[in-house]
N, C-alpha and C positions, 0 to 999 in steps of 0.2 A: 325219241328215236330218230335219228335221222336219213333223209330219201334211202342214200344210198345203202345203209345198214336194214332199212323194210325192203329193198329188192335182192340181199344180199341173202338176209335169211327165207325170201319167198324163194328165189332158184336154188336154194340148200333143199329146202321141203319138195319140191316138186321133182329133183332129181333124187334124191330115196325113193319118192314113191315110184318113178320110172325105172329106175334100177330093179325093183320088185316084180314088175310089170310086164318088163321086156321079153318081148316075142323075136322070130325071127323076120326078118326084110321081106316086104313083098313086093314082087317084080311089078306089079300095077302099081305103083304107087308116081304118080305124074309129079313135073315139077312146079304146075300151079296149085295154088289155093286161093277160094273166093270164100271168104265167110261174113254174114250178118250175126250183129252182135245188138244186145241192147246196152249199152254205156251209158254208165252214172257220170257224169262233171262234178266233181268236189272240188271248189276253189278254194286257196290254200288265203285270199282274203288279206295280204299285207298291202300297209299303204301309208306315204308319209304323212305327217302331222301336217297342219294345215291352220298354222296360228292366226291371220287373217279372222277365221271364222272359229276360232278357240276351240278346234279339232285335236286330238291327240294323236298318235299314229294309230295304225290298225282300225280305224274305226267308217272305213268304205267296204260296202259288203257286196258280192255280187254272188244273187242264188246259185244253188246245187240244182241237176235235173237230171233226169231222164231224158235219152235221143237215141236215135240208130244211129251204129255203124258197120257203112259197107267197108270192107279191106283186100288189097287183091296183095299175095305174095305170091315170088318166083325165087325157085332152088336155084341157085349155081352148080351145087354140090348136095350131098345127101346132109350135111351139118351146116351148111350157109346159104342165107338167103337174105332176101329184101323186099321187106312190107310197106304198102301206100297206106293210110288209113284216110278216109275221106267221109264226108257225112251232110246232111244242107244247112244253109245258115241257121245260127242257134240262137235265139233271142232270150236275153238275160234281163233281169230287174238289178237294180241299182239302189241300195239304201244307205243312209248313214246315221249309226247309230244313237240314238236319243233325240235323231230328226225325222226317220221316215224316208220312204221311199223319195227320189231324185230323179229317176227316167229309167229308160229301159237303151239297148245297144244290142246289136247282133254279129255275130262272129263264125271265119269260117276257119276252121284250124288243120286243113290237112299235114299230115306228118307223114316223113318218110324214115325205115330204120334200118339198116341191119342187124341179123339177126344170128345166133349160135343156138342148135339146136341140140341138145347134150347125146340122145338116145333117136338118131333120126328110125332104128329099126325096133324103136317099141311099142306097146299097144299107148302108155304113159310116152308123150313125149315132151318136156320140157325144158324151156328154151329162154333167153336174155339178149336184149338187143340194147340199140344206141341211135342215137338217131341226128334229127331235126326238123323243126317242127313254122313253117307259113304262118299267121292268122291272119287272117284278113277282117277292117274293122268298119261294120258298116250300119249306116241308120242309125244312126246317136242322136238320142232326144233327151241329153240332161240338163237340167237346173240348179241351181243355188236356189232354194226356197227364201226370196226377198218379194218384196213387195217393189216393183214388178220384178219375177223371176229371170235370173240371171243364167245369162245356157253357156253351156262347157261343150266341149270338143275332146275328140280324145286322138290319139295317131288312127293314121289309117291302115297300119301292120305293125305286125310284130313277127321278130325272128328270133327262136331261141331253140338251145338243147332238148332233148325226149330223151328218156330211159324209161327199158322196157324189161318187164318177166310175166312168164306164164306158162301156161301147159294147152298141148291139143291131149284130145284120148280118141283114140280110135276106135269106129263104134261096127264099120263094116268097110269091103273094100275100098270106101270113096269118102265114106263122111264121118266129120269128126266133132265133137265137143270140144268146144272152147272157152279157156279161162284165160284172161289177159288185165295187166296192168301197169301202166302209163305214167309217168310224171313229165308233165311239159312246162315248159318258161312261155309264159306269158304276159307282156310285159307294157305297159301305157303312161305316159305322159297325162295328165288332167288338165286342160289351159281353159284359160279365158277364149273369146273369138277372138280378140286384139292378141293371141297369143302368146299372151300371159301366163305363166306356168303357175298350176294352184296345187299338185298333189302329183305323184306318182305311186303306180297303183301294181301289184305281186300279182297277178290272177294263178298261177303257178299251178294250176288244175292235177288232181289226180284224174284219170279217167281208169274207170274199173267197168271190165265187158263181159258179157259170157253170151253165149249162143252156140253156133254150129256152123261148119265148113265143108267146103266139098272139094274133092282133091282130086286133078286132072292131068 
């Protein structure tokens, strides 16, 4: 299945069930929101072949985890707005397959979206954005596993697209449950230190959130 057809039918589902849901408007309802989430990283793991070292594609791995994130969004209007996502650098491991682990690297990927909220006046509210997404790429300690080990560098950003769906529910006048998820471009060159290009690497992360928000 592809991104776009898993966010197409997640904002199909969540607007039924907001349609079911829906209450009437409440005049408290501010136009911030600040919500902690706990966010899964699932890296989508593409990368070219790497005949040199008789690599085949796909076979550079960088883990899945667990992190917090903080997010501040501001309404314009009662169906549009615009979400920061931001969180601290993320240190990842680095393997490749049928060798083992390579180093580790840390990364800071705030994203900015906008946002369409289907049902701004129901208790179900869900919503689909678009975005773009910073990484910042920092403290890279990878290797080629030779005798003596060979160290690689990776870019020091990346800039790419975010698509977003998900749902708030409203639990009382100010705070809300939250479900959210993310597909971002994340994107790197693999060199030598002389520069030397040895792989390019998809890290294309799903991030999937859930927590609670508070609305001012």
């Amino acid at each position: 299945m592809t991104m776009k057809k898993s966010l197409a039918m997640l904002a199909v589902a969540a607007l039924s069930t907001g349609i079911a849901l829906s209450t009437p408007a409440r005049a408290d309802d501010g136009p911030w929101i600040v919500r902690l989430r706990a966010l899964h990283i699932g890296p989508a793991n593409k990368s070219d072949a790497v005949p040199a070292l008789g690599l085949p594609s796909d076979q550079i791995d960088v883990n899945s985890k667990w992190a917090p994130d903080l997010d501040f969004e501001y309404y314009f209007s009662p169906n549009w707005s615009s979400e920061l996502l931001l969180t601290v650098p993320q240190k990842h491991t680095v393997s490749v397959k049928g060798v083992g682990d390579i180093g580790t690297f840390k990364h800071l990927p705030p994203t900015l979206t906008v946002k369409y909220g289907f049902l701004p006046d129901g208790v179900v509210r869900p919503y689909v954005g678009a975005g773009i997404n910073l990484t910042l790429i920092m403290d890279v300690n990878l290797n080629v596993p030779l005798s003596p080990p060979l160290p690689l560098k990776l870019q020091s950003s990346s800039v790419g697209g975010a698509l977003q769906a998900g749902v708030d529910v409203k639990l009382d006048q100010h705070w809300f449950g939250s479900l959210d998820v993310k597909y971002v471009q994340i994107r790197s060159d693999v060199k030598l230190t002389d520069g030397t290009k040895v792989s390019a690497v998809k890290v294309d992360p799903w991030l999937i959130g859930i927590g609670a928000g508070y609305r001012f």
